[in-house]
N, CA, C and O atoms as a MOPAC input file, in Angstrom:
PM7 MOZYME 1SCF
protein

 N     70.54200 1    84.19900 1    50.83500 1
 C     70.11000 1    83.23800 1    49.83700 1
 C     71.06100 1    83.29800 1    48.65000 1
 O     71.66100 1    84.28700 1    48.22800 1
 N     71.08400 1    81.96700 1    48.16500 1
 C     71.99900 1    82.14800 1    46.76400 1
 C     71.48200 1    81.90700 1    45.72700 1
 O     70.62000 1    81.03100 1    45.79600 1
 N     71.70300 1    82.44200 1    44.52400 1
 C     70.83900 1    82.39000 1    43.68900 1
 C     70.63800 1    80.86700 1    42.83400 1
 O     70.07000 1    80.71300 1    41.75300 1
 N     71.24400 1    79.90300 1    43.62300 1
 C     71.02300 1    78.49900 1    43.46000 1
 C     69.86500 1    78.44600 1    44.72800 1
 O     69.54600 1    77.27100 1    44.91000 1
 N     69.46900 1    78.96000 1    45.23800 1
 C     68.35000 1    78.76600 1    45.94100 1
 C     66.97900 1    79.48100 1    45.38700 1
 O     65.85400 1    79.07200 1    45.67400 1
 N     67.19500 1    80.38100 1    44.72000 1
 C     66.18500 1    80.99800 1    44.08100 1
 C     65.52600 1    80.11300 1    42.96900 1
 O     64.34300 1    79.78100 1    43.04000 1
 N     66.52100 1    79.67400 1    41.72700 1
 C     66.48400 1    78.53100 1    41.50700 1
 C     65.49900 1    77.12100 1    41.80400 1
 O     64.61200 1    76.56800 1    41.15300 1
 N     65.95700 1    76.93400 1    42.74300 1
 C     65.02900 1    75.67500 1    43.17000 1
 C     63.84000 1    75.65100 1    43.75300 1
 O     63.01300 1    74.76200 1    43.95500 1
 N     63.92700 1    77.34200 1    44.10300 1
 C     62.65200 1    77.57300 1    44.63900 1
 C     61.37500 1    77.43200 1    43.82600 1
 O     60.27500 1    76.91700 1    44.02500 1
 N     62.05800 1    78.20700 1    42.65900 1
 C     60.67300 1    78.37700 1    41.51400 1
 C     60.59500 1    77.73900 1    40.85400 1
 O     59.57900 1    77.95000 1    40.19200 1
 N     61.45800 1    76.40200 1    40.33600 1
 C     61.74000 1    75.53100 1    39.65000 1
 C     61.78300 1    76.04900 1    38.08300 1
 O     62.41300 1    75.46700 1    37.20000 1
 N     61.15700 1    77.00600 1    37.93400 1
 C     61.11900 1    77.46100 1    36.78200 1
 C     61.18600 1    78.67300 1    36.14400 1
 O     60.55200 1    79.48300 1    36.82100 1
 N     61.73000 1    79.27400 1    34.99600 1
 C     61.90500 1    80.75400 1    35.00000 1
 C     60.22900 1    80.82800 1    34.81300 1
 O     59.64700 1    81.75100 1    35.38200 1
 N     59.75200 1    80.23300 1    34.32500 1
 C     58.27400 1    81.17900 1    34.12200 1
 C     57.61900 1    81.33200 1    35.08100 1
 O     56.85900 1    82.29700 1    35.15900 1
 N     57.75500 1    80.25500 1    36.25400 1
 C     57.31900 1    80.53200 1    37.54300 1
 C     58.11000 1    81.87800 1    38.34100 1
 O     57.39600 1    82.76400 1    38.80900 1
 N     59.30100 1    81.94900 1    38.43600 1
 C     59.84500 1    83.18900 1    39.16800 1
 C     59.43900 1    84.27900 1    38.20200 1
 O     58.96200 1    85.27900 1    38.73700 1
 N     59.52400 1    84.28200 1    37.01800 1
 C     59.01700 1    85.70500 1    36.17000 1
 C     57.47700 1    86.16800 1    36.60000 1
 O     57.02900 1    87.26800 1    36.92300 1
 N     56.93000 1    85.00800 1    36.47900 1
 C     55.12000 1    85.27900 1    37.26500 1
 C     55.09000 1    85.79700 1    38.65700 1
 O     54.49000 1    86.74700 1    39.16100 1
 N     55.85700 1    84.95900 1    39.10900 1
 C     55.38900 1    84.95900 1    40.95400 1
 C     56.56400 1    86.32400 1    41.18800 1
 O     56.55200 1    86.74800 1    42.34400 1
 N     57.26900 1    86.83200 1    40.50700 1
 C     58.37500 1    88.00200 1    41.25500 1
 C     58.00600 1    89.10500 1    40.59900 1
 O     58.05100 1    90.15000 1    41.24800 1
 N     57.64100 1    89.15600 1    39.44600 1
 C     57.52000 1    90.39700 1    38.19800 1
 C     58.62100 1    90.85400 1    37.82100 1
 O     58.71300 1    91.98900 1    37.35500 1
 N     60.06400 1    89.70900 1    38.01500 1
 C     61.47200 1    90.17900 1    37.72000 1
 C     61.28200 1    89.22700 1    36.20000 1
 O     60.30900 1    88.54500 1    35.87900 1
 N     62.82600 1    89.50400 1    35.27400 1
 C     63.11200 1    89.02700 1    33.99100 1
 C     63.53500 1    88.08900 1    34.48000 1
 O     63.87100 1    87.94900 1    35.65600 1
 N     63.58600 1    86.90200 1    33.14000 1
 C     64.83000 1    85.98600 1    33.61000 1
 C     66.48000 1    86.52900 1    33.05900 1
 O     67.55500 1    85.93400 1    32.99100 1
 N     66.23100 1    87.36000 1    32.86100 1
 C     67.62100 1    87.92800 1    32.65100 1
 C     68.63400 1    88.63200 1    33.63700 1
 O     69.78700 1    89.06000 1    33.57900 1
 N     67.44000 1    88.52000 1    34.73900 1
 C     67.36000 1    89.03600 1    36.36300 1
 C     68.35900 1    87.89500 1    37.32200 1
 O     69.40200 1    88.00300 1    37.96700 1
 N     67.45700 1    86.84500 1    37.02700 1
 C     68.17500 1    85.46200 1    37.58400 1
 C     69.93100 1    84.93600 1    36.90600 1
 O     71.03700 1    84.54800 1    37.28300 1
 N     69.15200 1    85.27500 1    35.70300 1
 C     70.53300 1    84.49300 1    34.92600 1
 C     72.09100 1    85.26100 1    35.17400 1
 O     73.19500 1    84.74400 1    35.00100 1
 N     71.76100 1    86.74900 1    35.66400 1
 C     72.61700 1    87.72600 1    36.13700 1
 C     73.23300 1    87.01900 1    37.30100 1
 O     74.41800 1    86.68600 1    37.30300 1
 N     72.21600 1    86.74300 1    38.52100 1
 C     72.58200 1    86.23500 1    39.65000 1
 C     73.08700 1    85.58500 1    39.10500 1
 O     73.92200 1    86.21100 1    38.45200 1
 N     73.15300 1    84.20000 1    38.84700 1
 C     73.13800 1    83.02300 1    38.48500 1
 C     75.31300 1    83.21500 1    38.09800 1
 O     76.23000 1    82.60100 1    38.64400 1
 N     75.37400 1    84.27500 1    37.01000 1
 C     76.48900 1    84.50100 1    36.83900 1
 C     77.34900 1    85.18700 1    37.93700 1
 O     78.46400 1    84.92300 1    38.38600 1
 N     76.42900 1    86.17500 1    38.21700 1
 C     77.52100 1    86.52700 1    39.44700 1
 C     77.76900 1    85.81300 1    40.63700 1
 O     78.88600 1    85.88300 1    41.14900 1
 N     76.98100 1    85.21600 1    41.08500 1
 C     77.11900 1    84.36300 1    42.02200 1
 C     76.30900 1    84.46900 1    43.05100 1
 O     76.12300 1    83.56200 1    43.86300 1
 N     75.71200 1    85.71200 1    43.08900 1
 C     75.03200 1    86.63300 1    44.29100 1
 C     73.76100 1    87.09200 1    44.14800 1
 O     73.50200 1    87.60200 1    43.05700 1
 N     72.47100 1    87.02100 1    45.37300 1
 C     71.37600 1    87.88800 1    44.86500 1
 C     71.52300 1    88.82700 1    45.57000 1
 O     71.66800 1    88.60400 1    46.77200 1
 N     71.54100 1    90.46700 1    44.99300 1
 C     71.78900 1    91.55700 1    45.94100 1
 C     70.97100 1    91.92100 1    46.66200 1
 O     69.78700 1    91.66400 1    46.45000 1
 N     71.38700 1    92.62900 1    47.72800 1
 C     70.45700 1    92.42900 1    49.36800 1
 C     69.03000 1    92.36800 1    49.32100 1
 O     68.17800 1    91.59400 1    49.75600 1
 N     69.03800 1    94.07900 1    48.24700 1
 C     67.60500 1    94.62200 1    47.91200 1
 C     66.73800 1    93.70200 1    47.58700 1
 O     65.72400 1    93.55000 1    48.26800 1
 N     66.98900 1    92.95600 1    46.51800 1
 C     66.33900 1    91.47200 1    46.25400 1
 C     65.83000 1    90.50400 1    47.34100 1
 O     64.69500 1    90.16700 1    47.67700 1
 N     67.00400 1    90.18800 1    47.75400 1
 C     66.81800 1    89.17400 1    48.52100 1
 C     65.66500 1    89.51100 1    49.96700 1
 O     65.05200 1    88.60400 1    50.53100 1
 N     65.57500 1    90.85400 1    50.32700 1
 C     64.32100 1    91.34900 1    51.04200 1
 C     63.19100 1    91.11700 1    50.66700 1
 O     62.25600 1    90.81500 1    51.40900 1
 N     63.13100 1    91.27600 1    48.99500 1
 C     62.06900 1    91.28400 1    48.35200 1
 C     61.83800 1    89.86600 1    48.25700 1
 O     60.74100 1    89.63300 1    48.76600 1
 N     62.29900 1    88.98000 1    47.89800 1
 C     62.16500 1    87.77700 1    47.41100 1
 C     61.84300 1    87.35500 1    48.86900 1
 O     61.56000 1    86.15800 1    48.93400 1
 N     61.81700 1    87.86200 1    49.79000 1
 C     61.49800 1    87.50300 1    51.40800 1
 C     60.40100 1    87.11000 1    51.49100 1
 O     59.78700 1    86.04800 1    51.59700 1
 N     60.16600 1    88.60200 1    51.39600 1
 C     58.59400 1    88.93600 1    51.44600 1
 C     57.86800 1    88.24000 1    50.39000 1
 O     57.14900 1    87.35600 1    50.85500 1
 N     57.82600 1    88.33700 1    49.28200 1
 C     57.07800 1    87.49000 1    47.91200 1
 C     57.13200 1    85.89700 1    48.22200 1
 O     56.13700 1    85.32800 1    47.77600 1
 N     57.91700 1    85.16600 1    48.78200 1
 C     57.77700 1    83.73500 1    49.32700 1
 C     57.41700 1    83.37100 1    50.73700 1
 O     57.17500 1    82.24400 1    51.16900 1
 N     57.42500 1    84.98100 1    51.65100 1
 C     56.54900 1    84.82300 1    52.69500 1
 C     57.65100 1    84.30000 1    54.15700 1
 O     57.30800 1    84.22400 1    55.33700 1
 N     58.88500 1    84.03300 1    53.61000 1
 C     59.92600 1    83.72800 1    54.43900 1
 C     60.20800 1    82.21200 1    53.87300 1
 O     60.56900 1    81.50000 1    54.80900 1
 N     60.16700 1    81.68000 1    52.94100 1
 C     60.70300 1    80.24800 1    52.49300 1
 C     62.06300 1    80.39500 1    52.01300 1
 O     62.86200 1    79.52000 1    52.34600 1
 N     62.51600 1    81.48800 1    51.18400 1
 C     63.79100 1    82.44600 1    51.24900 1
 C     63.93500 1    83.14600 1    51.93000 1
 O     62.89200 1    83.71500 1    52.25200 1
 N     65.09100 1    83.58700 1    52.57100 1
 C     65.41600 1    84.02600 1    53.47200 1
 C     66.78200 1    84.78100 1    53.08900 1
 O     67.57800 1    84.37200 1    52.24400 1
 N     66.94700 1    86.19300 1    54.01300 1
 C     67.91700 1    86.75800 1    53.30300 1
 C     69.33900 1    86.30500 1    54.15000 1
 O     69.29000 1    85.78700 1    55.26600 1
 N     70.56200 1    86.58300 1    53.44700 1
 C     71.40600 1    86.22400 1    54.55100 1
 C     72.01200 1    87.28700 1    55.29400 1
 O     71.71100 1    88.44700 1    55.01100 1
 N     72.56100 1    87.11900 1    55.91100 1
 C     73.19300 1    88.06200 1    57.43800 1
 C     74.28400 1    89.34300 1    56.28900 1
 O     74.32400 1    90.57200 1    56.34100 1
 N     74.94800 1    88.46500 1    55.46000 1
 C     76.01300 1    88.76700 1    54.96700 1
 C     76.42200 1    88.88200 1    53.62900 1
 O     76.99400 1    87.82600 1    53.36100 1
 N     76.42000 1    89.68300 1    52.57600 1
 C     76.27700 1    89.55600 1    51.54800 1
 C     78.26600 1    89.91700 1    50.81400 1
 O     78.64000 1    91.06200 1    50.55800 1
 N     78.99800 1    88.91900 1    50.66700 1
 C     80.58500 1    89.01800 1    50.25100 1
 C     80.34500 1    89.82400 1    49.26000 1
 O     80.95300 1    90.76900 1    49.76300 1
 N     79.81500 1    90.42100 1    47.86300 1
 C     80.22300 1    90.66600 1    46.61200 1
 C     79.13400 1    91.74800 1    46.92600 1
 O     78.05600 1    91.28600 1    46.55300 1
 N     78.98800 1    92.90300 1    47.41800 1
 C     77.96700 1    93.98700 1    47.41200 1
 C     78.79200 1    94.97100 1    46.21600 1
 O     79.98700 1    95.04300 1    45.92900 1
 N     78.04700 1    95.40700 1    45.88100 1
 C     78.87400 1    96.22100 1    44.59300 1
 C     78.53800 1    97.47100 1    45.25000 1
 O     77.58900 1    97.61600 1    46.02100 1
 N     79.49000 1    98.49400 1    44.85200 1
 C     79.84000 1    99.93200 1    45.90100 1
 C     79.05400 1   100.55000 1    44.84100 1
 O     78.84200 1   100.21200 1    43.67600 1
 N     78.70600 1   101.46600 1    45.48900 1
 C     77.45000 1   102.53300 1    44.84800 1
 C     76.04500 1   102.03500 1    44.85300 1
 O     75.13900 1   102.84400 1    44.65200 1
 N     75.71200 1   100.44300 1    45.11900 1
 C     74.65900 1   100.12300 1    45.00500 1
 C     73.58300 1   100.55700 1    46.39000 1
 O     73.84100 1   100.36800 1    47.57900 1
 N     72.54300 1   101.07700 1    45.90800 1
 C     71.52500 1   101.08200 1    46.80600 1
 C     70.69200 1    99.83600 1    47.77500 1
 O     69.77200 1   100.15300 1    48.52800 1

């Protein structure tokens, strides 16, 4: 998923801040980097029930990250 999909999902930060229990400072990160990192994107799986979906392949994983 890209975080232009996260985006459209919730249409709104107050909706993803409610429905995820993440910041919008969370998104706006993605949003800049370009990427939602894996861990997330599992989570955001599960919390939309599979309407997001994670992808196979994540280009920009940052080293050391869990």
């Amino acid at each position: 998923m890209t975080p232009a999909d996260v985006k459209n999902h919730f249409k709104s930060l107050y909706r993803f801040r409610k429905e995820t229990g993440m910041s919008a400072a969370t998104l706006a990160n993605w949003l800049k980097w370009g990427y939602v990192p894996i861990n997330a994107q599992y989570r955001l799986q599960q919390i939309t029930e599979g309407k997001l979906t994670v992808t196979a392949e994540q280009k920009h994983e940052r080293k050391g990250s869990v």
